[in-house]
C-alpha positions as CSV (number, residue, x, y, z in Angstrom):
1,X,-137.9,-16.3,-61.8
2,X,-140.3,-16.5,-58.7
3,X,-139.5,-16.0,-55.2
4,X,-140.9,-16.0,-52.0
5,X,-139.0,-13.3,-49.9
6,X,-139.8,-11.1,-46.9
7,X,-141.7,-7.9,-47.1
8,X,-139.5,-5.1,-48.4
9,X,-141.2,-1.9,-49.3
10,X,-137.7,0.3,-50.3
11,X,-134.6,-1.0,-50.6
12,X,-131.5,1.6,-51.2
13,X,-128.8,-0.7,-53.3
14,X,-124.8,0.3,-53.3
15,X,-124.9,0.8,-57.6
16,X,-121.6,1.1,-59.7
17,X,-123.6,0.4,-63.3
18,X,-122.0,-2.1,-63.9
19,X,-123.2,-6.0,-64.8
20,X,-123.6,-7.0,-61.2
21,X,-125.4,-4.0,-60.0
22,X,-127.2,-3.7,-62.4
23,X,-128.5,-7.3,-62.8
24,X,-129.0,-7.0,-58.8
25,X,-131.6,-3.6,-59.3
26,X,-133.2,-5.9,-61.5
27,X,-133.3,-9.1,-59.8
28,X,-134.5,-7.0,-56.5
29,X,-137.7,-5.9,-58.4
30,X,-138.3,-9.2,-59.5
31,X,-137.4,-11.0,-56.5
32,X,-138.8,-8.8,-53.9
33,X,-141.4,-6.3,-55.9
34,X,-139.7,-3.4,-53.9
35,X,-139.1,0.2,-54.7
36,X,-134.9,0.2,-55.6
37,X,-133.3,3.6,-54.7
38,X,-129.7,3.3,-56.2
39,X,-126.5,5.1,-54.4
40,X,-123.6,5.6,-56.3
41,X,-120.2,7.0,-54.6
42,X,-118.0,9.2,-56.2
43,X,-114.7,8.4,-53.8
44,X,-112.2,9.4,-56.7
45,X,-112.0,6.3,-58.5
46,X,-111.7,8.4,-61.7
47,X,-114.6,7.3,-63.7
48,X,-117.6,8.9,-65.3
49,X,-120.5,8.1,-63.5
50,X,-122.9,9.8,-65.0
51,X,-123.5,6.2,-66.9
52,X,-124.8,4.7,-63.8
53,X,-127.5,7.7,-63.5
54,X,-128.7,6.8,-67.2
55,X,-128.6,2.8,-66.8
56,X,-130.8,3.2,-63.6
57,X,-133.3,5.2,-65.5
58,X,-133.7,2.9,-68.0
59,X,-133.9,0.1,-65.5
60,X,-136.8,2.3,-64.6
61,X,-135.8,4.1,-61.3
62,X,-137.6,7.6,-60.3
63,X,-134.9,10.3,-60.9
64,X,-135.4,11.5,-57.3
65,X,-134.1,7.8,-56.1
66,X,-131.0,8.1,-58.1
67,X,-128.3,9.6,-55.8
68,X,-124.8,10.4,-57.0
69,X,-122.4,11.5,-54.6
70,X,-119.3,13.2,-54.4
71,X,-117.7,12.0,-51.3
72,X,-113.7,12.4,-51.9
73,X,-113.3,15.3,-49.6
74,X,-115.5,13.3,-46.8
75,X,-113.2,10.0,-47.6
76,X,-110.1,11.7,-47.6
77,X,-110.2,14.2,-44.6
78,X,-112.9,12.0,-42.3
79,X,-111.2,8.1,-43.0
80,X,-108.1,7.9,-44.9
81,X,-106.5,10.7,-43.0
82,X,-107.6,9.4,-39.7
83,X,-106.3,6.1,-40.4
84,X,-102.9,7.1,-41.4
85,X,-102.7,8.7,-38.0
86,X,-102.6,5.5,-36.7
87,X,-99.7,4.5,-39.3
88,X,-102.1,1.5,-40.0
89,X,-100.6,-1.2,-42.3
90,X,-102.3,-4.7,-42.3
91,X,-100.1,-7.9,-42.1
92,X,-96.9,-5.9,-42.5
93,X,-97.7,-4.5,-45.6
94,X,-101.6,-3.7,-47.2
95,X,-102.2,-0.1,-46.8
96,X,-106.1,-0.7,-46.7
97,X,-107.7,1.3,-48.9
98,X,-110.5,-1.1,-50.5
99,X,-111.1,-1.6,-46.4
100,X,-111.1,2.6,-45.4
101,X,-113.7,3.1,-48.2
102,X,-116.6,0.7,-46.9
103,X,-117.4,2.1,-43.4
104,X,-118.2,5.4,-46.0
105,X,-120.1,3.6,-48.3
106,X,-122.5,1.9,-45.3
107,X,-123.0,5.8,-43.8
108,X,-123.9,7.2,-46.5
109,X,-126.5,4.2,-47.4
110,X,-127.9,4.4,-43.9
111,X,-128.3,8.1,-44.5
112,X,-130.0,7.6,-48.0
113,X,-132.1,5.3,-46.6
114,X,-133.4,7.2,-43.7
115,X,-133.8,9.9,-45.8
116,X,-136.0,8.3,-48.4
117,X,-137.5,6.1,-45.5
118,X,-136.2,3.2,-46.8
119,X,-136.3,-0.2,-44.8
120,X,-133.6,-2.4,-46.1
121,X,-130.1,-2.0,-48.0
122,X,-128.2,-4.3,-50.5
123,X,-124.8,-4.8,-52.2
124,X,-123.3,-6.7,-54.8
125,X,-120.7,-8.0,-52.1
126,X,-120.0,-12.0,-52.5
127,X,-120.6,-14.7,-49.8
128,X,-116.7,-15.5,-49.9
129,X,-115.0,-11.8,-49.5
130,X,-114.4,-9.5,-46.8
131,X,-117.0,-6.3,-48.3
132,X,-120.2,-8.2,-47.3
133,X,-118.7,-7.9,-43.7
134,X,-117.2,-4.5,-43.6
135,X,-120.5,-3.3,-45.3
136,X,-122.6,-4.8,-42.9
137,X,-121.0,-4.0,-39.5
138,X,-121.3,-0.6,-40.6
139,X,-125.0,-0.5,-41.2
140,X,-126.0,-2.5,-38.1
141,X,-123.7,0.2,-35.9
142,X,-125.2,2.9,-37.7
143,X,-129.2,1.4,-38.0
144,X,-129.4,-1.8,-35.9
145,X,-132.6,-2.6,-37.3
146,X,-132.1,-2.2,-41.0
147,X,-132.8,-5.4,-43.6
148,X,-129.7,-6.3,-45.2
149,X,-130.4,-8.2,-48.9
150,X,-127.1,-9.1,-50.0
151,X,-128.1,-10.9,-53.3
152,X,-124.7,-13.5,-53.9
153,X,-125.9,-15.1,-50.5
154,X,-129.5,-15.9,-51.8
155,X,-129.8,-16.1,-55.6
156,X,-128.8,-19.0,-58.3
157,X,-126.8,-16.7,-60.7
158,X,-123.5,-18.6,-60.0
159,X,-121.4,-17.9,-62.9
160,X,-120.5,-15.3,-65.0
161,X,-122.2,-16.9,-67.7
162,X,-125.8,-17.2,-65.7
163,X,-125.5,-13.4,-65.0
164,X,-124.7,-12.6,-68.9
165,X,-128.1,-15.2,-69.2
166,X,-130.2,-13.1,-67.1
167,X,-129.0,-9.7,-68.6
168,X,-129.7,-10.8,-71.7
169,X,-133.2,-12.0,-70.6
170,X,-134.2,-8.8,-69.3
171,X,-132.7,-5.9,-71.3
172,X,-129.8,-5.0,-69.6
173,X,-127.1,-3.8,-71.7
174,X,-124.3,-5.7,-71.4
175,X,-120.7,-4.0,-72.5
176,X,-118.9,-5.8,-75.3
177,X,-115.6,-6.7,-72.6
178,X,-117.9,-8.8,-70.7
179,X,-119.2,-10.3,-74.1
180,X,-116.0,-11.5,-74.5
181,X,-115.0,-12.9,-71.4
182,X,-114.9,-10.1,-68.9
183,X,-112.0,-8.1,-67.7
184,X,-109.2,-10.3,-66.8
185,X,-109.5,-8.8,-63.0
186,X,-111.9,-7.7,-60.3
187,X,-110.6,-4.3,-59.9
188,X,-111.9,-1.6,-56.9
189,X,-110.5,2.1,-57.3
190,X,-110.9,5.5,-55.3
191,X,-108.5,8.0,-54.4
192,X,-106.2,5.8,-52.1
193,X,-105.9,2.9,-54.2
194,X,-106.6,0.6,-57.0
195,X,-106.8,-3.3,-56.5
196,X,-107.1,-6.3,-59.1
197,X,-108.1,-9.6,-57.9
198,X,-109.2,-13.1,-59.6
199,X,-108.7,-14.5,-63.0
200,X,-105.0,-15.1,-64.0
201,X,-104.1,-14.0,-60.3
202,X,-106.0,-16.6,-58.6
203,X,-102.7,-18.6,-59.0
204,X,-100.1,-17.6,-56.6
205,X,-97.2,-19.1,-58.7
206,X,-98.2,-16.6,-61.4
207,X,-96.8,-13.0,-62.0
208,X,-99.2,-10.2,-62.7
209,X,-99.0,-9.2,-66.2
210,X,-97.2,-5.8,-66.3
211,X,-100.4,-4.6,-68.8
212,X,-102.4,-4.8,-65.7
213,X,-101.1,-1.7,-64.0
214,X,-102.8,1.2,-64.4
215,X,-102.3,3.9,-62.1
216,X,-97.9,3.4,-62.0
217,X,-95.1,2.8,-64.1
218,X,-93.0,0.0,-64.2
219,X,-89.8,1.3,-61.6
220,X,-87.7,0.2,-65.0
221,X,-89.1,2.8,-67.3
222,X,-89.9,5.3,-64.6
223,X,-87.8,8.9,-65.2
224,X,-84.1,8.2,-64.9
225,X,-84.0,12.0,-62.7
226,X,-85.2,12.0,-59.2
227,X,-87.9,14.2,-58.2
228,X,-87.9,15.7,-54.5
229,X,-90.7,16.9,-53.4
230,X,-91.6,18.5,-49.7
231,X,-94.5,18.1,-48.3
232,X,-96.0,19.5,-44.5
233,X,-98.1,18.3,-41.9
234,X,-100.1,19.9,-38.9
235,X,-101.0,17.8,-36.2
236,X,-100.2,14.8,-38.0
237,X,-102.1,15.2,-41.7
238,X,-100.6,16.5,-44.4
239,X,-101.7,20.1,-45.6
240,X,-99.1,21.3,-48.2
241,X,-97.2,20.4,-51.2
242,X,-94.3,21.9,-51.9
243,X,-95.4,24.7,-50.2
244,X,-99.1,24.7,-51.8
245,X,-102.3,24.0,-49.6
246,X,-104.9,22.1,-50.9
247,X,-107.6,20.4,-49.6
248,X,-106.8,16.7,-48.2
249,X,-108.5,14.8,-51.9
250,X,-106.6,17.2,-53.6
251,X,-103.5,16.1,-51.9
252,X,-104.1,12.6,-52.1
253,X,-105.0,13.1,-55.9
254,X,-101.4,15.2,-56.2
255,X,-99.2,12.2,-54.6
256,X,-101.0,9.8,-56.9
257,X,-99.6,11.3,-59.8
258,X,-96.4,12.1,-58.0
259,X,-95.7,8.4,-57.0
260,X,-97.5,6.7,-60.2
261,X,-95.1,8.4,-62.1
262,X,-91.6,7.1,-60.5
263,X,-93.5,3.5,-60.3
264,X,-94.4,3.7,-56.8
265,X,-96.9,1.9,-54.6
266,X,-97.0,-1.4,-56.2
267,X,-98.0,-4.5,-54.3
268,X,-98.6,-8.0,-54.8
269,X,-100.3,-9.9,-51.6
270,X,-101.6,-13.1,-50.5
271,X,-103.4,-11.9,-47.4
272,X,-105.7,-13.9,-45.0
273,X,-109.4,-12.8,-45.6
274,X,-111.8,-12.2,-42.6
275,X,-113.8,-15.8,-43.9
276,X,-110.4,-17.6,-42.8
277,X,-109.4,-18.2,-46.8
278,X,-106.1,-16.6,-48.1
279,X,-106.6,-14.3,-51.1
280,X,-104.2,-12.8,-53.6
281,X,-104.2,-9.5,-54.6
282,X,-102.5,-6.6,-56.2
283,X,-102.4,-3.4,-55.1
284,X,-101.4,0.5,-56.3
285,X,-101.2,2.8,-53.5
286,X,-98.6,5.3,-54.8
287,X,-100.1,8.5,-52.6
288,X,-100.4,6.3,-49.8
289,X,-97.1,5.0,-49.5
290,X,-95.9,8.6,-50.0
291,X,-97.7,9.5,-47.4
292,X,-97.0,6.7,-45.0
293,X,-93.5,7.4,-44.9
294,X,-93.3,11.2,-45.0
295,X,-95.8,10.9,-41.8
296,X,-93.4,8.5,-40.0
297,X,-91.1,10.7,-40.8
298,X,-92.5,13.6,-38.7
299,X,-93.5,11.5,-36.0
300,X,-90.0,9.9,-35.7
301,X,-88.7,13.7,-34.4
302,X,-91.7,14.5,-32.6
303,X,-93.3,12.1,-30.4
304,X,-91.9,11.0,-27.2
305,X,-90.2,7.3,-27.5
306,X,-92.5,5.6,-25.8
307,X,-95.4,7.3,-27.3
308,X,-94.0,6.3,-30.2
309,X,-93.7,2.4,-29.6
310,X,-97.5,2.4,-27.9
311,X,-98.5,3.9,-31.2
312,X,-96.4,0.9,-32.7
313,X,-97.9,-1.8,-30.7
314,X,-101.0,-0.5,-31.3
315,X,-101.4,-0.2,-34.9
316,X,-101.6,-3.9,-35.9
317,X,-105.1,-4.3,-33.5
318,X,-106.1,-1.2,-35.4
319,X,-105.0,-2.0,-38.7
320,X,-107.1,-5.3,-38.5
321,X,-110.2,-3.8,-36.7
322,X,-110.4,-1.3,-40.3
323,X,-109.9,-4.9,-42.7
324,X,-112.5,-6.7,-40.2
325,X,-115.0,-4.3,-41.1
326,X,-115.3,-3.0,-37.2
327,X,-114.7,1.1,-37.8
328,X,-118.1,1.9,-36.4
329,X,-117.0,0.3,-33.0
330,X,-116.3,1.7,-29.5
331,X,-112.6,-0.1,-29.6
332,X,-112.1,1.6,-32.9
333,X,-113.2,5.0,-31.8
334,X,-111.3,4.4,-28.3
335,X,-107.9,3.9,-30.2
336,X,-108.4,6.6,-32.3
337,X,-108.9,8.9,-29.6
338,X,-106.1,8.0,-28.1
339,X,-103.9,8.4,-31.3
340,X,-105.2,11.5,-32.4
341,X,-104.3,12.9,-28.9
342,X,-100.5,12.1,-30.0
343,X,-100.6,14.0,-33.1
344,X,-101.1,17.0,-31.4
345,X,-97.2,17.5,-31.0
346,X,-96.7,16.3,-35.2
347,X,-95.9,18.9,-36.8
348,X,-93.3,19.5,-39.5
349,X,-91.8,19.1,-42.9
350,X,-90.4,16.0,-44.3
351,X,-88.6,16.2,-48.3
352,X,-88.7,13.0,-50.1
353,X,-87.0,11.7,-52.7
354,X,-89.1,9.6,-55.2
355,X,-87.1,7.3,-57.8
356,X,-87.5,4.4,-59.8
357,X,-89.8,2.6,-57.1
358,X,-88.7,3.9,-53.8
359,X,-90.0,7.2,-52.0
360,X,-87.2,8.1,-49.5
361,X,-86.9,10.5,-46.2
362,X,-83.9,12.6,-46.8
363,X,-84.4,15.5,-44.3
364,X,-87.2,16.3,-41.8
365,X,-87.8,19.1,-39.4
366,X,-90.3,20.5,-36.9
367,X,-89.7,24.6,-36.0
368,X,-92.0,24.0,-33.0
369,X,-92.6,20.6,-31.8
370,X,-88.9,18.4,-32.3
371,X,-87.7,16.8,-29.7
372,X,-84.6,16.0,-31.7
373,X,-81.6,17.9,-29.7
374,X,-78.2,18.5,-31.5
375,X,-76.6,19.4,-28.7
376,X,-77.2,16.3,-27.0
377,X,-77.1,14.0,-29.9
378,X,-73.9,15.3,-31.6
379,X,-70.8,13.2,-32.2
380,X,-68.7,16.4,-31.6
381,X,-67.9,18.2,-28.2
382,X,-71.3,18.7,-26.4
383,X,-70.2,21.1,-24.1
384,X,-71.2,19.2,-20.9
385,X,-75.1,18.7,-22.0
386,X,-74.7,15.5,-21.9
387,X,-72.7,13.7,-18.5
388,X,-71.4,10.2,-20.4
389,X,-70.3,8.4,-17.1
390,X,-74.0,8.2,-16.3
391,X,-74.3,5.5,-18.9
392,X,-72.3,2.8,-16.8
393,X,-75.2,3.5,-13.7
394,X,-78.2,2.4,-15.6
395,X,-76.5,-0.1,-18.0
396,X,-75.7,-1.9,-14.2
397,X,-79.0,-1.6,-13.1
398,X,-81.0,-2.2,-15.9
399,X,-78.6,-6.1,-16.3
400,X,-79.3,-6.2,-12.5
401,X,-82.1,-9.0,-12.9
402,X,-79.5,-10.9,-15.2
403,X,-76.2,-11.4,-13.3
404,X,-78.6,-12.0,-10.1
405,X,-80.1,-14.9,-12.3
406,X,-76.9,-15.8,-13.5
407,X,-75.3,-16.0,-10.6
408,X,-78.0,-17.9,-9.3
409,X,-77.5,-20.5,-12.2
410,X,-73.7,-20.8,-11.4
411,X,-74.0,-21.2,-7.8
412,X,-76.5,-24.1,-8.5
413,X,-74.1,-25.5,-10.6
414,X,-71.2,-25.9,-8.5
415,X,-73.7,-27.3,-5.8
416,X,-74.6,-30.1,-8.4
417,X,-70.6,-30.1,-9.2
418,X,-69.8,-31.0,-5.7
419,X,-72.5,-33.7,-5.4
């Protein structure tokens, strides 16, 4: 296969070991007769990936261009944390973790290819989905003058059955699934989530097969016994577990198991891709939507009300700026400033109930920070703290704008009457 491309001395490539990847090290040798450095990310997605260190020798790589990194504490404490800050759920309902993971991925390739002095980068990210973008934006913020070679956008390898072609061609071992036929799905795991697309889900009028979940139980055959479980946060991230501390993967990796086990996270989505086409997807996010909750939860007894409802406001332009790929940017980093600066006051213990599909707040608490008043809110006799009559006063001038336009609209209409 002959090509004519630009210069490129080094290129550092995003590398799973898998068929794509891997026929994209190759291609990039062939295509642009560049050194490949190949960076594979360890962000919990509970694999072996020791594989991908053995495949790139024997697609002859230097073992000192062969980086494997373990970055779940980095993903966890540095992006997923920071993001459910910000209670960030995108069009009502994706909890974003295929989105959180990318603006990681492009750091650490920018770093890598600094390091090994490196002028380009490249991913196995297609010309229709929203990666390409997300990884993208984030290398341009982070190197503004770094060669991007994103392979799907420039090669003739089409189909599944041209990349099984050009594998074969040039000794690249190819596993028996994709020999006969491939996996069913597209599937993208780390310690947030795990998401299936394509295949048999490509039609929205289809339900996923039940076979396809991995990480959660059906809510039908989850355990008929509810579990509680408690957990504790400190200025708005979660630090224990039933009284344990653990570092924040650790955590994450704990509520996975927790939720996966009573069948919860599960999510099937048609969402609207950053390309403009709509794309269907399934999702398992059982820690996540834990989590999601269980932070609410504290916030809902410790921030101010209107703190609270800017936060609300505010977390649809920030849940879209983390899908659109824009992490690295100032309006990103403005907003989180601002949110972080909120969570100061969230601190406290929610206990959840999690059964049969549903993780539910049933008590919450803050010994320092609630703003949640007993005295004030009770039902019973409240000893004076709180003056009742003072309701009619601001109920009248808060509907003062209305019975002046009301008014206003009845004395026009006796005027037209008496015409």
């Amino acid at each position: 296969m002959a090509h004519k491309k630009a210069r490129i001395r080094k290129v550092v490539l995003a590398y799973s070991g898998g068929l794509d990847t891997s026929v994209i090290l190759k291609w990039l040798q062939e295509a642009y007769g560049c050194e490949v450095v190949t960076f594979t990310a360890d962000l919990g997605q509970g694999e072996e990936l020791e594989p991908a260190r053995q495949k790139a020798l024997m697609l002859g790589i230097k073992p000192e261009n062969i980086f494997i990194d373990d970055l779940r504490e980095e993903f966890v404490r540095d992006f997923v944390f920071p993001m459910f800050r910000a209670n960030a759920v995108y069009e009502g309902e994706y909890l974003l973790g295929t989105s959180i993971a990318r603006p990681l991925i492009a750091k650490r390739l920018v770093e890598i290819a600094k390091m090994t002095g490196a002028d380009a980068i490249a991913h196995g990210a297609t010309g229709k989905g929203n990666d390409q973008v997300r990884f993208e934006l984030g290398a341009y913020a982070l190197m503004p003058n770094v060669k991007i070679i994103a392979p799907w956008r420039e090669w003739d390898l089409t189909s599944r059955e041209k990349l099984l072609a050009y594998a074969e061609a040039h000794g690249i071992p190819i596993e028996m699934k994709h020999k006969r036929g491939g996996s069913p799905y597209s599937m993208d795991a780390n310690l947030l989530h795990i998401s299936y697309e394509g295949r048999h889900l490509e039609d929205p009028a289809a339900e996923a097969e039940e076979s396809m979940w991995r990480w959660t139980v059906s809510p039908e055959k989850a355990p008929n016994k509810p579990e509680y479980v408690e957990l504790e946060f400190a200025r708005g991230d979660l630090c224990t577990i039933n009284g344990k501390k653990m570092k924040p993967h650790e955590l994450l990796a704990t509520l996975n198991q927790m939720g996966g086990k009573h069948g919860i996270g599960r999510l099937d989505l048609v969402e609207n891709r950053y390309v403009g086409m709509k794309s269907r997807g399934c999702y398992e996010t059982p820690g996540g939507t834990i989590l999601l909750r269980a932070h609410r939860a504290v916030e809902s007894i410790t921030l101010d009300r209107e703190v609270a409802h800017l936060k609300d406001e505010l977390m649809p332009r920030y849940a879209s700026l983390i899908y659109n790929g824009y992490w690295w940017s100032p309006e990103r980093q403005a907003l989180q400033a601002l949110i972080d600066h909120t969570q100061a006051r969230v601190n406290g213990w929610v206990r959840m109930k999690l059964y049969k599909g549903s993780a539910t707040v049933v008590a919450r608490d803050s010994q320092t920070d609630s703003l949640f008043d007993p005295t004030i809110a009770t039902f019973e006799d409240d000893a004076g703290a709180y003056d009742q009559k003072d309701a009619g006063g601001f109920i009248k001038l808060h509907a003062l704008r209305m019975r002046i336009a009301a008014l206003a609209q009845a004395k026009r209409g006796r005027r037209r009457g008496g015409k």
